[in-house]
ZAMAR-956633 format. One line per 2 residues: for each residue x, y, z of C-alpha. Coordinates in Angstrom, 3 decimals, always signed. Layout:
X,Y,Z  ...
// end
This chain:
+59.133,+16.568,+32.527  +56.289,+13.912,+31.995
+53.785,+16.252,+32.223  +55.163,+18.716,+29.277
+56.199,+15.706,+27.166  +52.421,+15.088,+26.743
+51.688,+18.638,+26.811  +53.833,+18.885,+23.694
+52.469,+15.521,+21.974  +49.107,+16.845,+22.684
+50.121,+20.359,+20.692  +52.015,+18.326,+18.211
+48.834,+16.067,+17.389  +50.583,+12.615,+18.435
+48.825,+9.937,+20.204  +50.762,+8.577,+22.969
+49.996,+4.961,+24.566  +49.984,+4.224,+27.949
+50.335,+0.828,+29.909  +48.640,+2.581,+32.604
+44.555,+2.637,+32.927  +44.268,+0.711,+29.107
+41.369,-2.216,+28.859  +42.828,-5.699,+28.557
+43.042,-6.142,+24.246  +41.136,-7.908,+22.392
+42.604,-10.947,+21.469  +42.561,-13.050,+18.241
+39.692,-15.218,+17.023  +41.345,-19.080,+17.093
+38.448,-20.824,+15.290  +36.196,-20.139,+12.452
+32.627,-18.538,+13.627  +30.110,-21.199,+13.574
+27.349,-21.369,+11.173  +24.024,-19.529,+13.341
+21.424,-21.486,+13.141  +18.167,-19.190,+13.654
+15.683,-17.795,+14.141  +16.241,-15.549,+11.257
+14.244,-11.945,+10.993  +14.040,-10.209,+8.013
+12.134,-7.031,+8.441  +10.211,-5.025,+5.451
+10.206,-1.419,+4.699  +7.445,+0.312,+2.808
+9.287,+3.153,+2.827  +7.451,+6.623,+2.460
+4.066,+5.834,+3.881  +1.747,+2.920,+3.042
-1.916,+3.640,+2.312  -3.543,+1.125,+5.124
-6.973,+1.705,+4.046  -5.447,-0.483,+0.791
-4.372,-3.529,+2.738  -5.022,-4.373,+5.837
-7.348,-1.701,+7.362  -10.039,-1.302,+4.933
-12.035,+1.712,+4.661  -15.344,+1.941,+2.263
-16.996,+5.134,+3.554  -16.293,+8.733,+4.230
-15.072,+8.844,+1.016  -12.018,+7.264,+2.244
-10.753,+5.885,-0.870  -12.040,+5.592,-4.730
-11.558,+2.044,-5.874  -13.726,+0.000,-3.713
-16.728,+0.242,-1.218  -18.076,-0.656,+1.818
-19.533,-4.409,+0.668  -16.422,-4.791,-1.359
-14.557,-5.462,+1.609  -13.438,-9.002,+1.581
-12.386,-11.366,+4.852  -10.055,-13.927,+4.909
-10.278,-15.587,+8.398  -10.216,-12.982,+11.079
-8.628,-10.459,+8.973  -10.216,-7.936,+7.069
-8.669,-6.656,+3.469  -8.980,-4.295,+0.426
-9.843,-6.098,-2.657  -7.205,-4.466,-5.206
-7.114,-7.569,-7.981  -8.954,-5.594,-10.584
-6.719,-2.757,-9.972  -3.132,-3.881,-10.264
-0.896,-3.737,-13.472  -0.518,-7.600,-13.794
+2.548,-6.724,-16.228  +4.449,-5.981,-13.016
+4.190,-9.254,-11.622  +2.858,-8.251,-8.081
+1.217,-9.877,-5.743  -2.568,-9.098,-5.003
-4.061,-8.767,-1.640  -7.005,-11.003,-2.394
-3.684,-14.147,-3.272  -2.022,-12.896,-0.363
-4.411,-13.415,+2.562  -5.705,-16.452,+0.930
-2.206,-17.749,+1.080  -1.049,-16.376,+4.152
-4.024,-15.004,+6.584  -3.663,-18.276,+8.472
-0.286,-17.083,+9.839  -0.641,-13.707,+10.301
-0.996,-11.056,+13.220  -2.219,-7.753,+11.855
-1.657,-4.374,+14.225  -4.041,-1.691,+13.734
-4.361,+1.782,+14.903  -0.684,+1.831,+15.657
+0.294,+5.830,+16.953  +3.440,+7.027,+15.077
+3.100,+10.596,+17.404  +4.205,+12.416,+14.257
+3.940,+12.467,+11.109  +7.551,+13.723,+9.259
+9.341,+10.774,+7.647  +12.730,+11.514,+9.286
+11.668,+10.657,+12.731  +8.933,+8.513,+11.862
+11.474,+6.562,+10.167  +13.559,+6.063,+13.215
+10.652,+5.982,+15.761  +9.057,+2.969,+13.809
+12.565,+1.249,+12.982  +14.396,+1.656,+17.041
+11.530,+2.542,+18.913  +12.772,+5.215,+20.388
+11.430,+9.252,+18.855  +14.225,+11.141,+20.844
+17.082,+9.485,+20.302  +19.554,+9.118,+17.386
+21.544,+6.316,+19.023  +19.157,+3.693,+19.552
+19.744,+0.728,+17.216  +17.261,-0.813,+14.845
+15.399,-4.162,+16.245  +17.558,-6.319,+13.412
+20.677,-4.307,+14.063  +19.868,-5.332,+18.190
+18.979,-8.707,+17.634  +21.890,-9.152,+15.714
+24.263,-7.745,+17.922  +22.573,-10.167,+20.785
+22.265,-13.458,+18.586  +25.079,-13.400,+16.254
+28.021,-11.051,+16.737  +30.174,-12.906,+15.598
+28.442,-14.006,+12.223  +30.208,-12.096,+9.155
+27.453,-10.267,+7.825  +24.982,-10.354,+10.862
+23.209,-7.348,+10.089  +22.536,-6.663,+6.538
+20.533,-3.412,+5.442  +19.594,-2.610,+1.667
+18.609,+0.674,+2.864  +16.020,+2.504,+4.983
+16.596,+3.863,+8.869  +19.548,+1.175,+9.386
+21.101,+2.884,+12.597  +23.104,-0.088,+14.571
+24.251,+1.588,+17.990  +27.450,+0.900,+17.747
+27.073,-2.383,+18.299  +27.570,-4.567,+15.121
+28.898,-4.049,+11.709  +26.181,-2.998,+8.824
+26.899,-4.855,+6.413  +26.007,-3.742,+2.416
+25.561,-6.296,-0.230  +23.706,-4.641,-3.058
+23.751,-7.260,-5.895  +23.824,-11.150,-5.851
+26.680,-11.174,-7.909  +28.627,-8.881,-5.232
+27.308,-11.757,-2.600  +29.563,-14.360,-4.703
+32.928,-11.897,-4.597  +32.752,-11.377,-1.307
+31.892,-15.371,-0.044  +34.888,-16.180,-2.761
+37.284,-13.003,-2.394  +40.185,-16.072,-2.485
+39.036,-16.549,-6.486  +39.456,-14.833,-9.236
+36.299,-12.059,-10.059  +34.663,-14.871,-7.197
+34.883,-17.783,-9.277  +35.196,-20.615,-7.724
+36.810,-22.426,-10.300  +39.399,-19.754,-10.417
+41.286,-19.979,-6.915  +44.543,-17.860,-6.656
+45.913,-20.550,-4.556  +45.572,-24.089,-4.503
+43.678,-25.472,-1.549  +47.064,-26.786,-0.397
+48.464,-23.453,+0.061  +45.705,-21.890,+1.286
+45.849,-23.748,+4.469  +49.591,-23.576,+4.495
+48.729,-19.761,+4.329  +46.607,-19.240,+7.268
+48.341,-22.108,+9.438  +51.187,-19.801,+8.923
+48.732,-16.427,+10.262  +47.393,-18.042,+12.980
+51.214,-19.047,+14.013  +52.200,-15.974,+13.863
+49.102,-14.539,+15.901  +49.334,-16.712,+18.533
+53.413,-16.133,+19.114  +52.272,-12.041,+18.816
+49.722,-12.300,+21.578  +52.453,-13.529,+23.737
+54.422,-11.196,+23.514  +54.154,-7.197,+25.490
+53.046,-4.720,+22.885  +50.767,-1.700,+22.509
+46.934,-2.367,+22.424  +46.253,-0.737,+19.314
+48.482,-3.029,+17.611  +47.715,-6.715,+19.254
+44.394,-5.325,+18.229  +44.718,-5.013,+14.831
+46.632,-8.289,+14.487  +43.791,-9.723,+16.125
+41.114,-8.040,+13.988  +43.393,-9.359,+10.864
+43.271,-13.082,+11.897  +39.680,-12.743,+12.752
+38.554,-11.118,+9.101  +40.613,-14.304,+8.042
+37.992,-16.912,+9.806  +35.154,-14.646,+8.637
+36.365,-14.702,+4.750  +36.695,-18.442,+5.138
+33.464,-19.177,+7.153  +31.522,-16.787,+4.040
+32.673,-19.477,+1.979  +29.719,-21.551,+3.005
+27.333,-19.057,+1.217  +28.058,-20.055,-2.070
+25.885,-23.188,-2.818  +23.056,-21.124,-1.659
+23.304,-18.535,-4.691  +20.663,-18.959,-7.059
+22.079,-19.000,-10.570  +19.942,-16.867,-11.999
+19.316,-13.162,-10.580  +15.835,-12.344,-10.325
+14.550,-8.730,-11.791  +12.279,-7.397,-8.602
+13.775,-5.233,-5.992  +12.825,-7.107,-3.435
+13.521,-10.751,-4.329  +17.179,-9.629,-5.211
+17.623,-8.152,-1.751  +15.828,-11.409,-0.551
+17.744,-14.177,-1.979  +20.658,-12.340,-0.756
+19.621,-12.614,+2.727  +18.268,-15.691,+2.825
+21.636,-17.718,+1.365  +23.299,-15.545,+3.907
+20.682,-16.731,+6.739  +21.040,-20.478,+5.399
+24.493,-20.333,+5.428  +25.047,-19.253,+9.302
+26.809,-16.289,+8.604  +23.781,-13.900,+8.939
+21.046,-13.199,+11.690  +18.622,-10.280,+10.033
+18.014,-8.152,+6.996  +16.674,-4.927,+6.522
+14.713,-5.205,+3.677  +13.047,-1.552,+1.693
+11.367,-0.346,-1.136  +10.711,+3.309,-1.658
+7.953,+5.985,-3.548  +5.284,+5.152,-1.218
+4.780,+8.742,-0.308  +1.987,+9.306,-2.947
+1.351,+12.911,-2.228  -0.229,+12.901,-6.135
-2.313,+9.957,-7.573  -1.974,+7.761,-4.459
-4.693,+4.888,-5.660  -2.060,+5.089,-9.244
+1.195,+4.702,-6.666  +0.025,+2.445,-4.017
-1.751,+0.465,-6.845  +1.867,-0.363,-7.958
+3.432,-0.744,-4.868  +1.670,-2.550,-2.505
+1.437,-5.827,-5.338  +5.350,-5.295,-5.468
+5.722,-4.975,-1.530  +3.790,-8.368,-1.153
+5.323,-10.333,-3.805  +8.498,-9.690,-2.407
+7.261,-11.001,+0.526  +5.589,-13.957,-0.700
+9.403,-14.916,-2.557  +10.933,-14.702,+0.467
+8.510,-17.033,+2.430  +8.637,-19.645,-0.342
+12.136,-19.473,-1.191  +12.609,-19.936,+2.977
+10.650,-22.765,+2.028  +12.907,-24.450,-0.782
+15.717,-23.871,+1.585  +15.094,-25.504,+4.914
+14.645,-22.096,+6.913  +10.677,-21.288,+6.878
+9.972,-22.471,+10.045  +12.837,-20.221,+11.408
+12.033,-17.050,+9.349  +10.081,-13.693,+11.153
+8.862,-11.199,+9.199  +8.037,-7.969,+10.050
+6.124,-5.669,+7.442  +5.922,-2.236,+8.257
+5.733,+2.148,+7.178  +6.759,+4.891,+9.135
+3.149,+6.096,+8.065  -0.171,+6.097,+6.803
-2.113,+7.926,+4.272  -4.932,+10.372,+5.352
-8.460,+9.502,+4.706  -8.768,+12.127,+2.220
-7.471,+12.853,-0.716  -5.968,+16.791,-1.735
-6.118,+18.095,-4.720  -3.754,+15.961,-6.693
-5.657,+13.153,-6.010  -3.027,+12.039,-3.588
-2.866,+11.470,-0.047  -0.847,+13.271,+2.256
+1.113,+12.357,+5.680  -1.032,+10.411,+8.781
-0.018,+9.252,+12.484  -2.023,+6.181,+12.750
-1.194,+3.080,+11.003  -0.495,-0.703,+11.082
+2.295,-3.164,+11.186  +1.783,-7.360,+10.092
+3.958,-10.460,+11.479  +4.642,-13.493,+10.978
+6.598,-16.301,+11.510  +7.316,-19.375,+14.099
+5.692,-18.947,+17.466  +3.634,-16.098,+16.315
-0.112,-16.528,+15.985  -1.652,-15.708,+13.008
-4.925,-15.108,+11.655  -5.104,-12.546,+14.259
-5.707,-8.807,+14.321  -5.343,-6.278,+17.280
-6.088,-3.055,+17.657  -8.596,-1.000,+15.137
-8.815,+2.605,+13.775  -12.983,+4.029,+13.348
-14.161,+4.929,+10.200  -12.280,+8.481,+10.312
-9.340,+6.373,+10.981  -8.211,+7.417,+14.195
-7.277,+4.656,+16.397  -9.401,+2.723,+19.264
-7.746,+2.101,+22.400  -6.932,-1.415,+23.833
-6.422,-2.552,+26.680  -2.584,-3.757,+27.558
-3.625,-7.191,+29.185  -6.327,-8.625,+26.999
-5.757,-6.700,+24.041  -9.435,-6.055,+24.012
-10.761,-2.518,+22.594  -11.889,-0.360,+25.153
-15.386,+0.504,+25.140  -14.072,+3.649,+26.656
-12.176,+5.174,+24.116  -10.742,+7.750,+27.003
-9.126,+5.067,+28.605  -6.717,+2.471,+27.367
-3.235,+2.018,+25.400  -2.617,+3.994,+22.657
-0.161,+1.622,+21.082  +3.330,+3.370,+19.907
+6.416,+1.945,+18.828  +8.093,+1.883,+21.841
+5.330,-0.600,+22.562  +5.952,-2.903,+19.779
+9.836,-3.335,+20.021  +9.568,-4.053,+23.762
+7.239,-6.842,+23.007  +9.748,-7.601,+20.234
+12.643,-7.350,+22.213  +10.888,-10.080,+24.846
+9.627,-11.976,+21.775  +13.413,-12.499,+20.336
+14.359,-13.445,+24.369  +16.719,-10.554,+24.211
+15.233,-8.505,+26.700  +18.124,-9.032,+29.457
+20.638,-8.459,+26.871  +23.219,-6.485,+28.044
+23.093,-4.284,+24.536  +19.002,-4.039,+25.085
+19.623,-3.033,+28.843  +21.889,-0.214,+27.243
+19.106,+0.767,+24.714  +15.978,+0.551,+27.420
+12.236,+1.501,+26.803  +10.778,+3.417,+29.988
+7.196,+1.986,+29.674  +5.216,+0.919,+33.130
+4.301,-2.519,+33.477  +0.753,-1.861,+32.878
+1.511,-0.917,+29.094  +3.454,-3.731,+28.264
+1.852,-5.952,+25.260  +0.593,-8.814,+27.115
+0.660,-11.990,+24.766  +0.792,-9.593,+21.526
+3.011,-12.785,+19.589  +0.532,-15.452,+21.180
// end
């Protein structure tokens, strides 16, 4: 009789519960999450292909670009950059790449001649963001070290777009517009004025004393999974409401107009507020099939003042010495141009980092003047002499030494997300 009772749920399209075989529930949250304290990682999308040979990878023969030459090249420390100053619409308010490395050279570690395999944005997108070409279920490095560091942090993961895939393994969290930031840390107020509470402060507590009463007598007490779950889930999104709270003195008054300092400053008040462990920071239209030098002109200044706000807003706040950065494309630009005076899809690129316990004014790995990449060798991170032999660096490569950089690498979550690279290829020192 069992057996066709669930036969005829089963045709009927109800779910039956079982005490038999079920995990133990969850159970309720019984203290607000505590404020994370770092290290933060905000990682920064050029999304649609960066032109390397017009930052970090300089190129002044073979025709390889049309705004500078060979002895134009200019050297900041160890690392080699385009000069782009004269060619930048200073109306924009960007960033050039000659104020840049002055500023920042000292702190940076630039990757060259990094091997995307392919060269479609779809899975170069995902290859360069997880690590992982063949699979759509690997999570993003900030969506991973989120999940690892800070699970329990309200907005942990926040994306503003780009390959933001989390595994299944923490929320991704959306917060498009500063204003939005101050609803959501004050959904108790009124439009998320502070000033404007719906309760006094009195009844507030009254409110949840009252909630967590009546979750704790509920847990007691036998009842189906789904629904101690839920009650749990309800307390808990309590906590995490009132733990957002502590976002708002970190809101600047005043919203600023670039893409990327809004998405910034709403990271980093989330980040200096506990309640956040990385950001997934992106600006598109680098894909300059037609007048790339026009595009990347525009884009690149943008891409690095946004970068530059975040690191001295970090500053202002207390946080820069627990702030990574990751700058990074699913592709290059080829060394030619067709015949829209654009540039068109390549597999060889770079990547830039910075941030405490990485050292800078470093760069590893190179790409020849047809810009095809140079081998190096795993260990020393030397370039082979023998360009038949060595480490073609992929992706795979970098989040590994990622993963062991964050100290994340033992991580149940990264053991269920694994790279299958031998020893011998493993970036030896690549942080310093």
């Amino acid at each position: 009789m069992r057996r066709d009772f669930l036969k005829l749920c089963g045709l009927a399209g109800l779910g039956v519960a079982s005490p038999i075989g079920f995990p133990t529930p969850a159970r309720a949250a019984t203290r607000e999450p505590e404020a994370y304290d770092g290290p933060y990682y905000a990682v920064f999308n050029a999304a649609g292909g960066w032109d390397t040979t017009y930052l970090m990878d300089p190129k002044g023969v073979n025709e390889t670009n049309r705004l500078y030459k060979q002895g134009d090249i200019l050297t900041e420390g160890n690392i080699n950059f385009a000069p782009n100053a004269a060619h930048i619409d200073k109306a924009k308010k960007g960033m050039s790449n000659e104020s840049f490395f002055k500023r920042y050279a000292s702190d940076l570690l630039v990757l060259n001649g990094l091997d995307y395999s392919v060269n479609n944005h779809s899975p170069c997108s995902r290859y360069m963001a997880t690590g992982k070409l063949d699979s759509l279920a690997y999570p993003t490095f900030a969506a991973l070290v989120a999940a690892c560091r800070g699970p329990e942090c309200p907005l942990a993961f926040l994306t503003f777009g780009n390959y933001s895939a989390t595994g299944n393994i923490v929320p991704m969290a959306r917060v498009p517009y500063l204003p939005t930031l101050g609803q959501i840390a004050n959904a108790d107020c009124v439009g998320g004025n502070v000033s404007s509470p719906y309760h006094e402060n009195f009844v507030s507590d009254r409110i949840e004393a009252a909630l967590k009463g009546q979750t704790d007598a509920r847990i007691t007490q036998a009842r189906l999974p789904r629904v101690e779950r839920s009650q749990s889930m309800l307390y808990s999104a309590q906590l995490s409401a009132k733990a957002l709270q502590r976002v708002t003195p970190f809101i600047p008054k005043d919203t600023p107009k670039e893409r990327l300092a809004q998405q910034a400053e709403i990271a980093l008040a989330s980040f200096k507020a506990g309640v956040c462990v990385s950001a997934n920071l992106s600006i598109g239209q680098f894909d300059s099939h037609a007048n790339n030098d026009r595009d990347q002109m525009n884009l690149i200044p943008e891409l690095l003042a946004g970068v530059d706000h975040t690191l001295r807003r970090a500053e202002e706040l207390g946080i820069r010495d627990k702030l990574v950065i990751v700058m990074q494309s699913e592709m290059a630009r080829t060394p030619n141009y067709n015949k829209g005076n654009g540039k068109d899809h390549w597999s060889i690129g770079s990547t830039m980092f910075l941030g405490p316990g990485i050292g800078g004014n470093r760069v590893v790995g190179k790409t020849d003047d047809g810009q095809f990449l140079i081998p190096i060798d795993a260990k020393t991170l030397a370039l082979e002499e023998d360009t038949e032999k060595g480490l073609r660096v992929r992706p795979e490569h970098i989040h590994q030494a990622l993963r062991e950089f964050a100290g994340i690498t033992g991580h149940p979550f990264s053991e269920k997300f694994p790279f299958v690279i031998p020893e011998a290829e493993r970036l030896a020192g690549l942080f310093g």
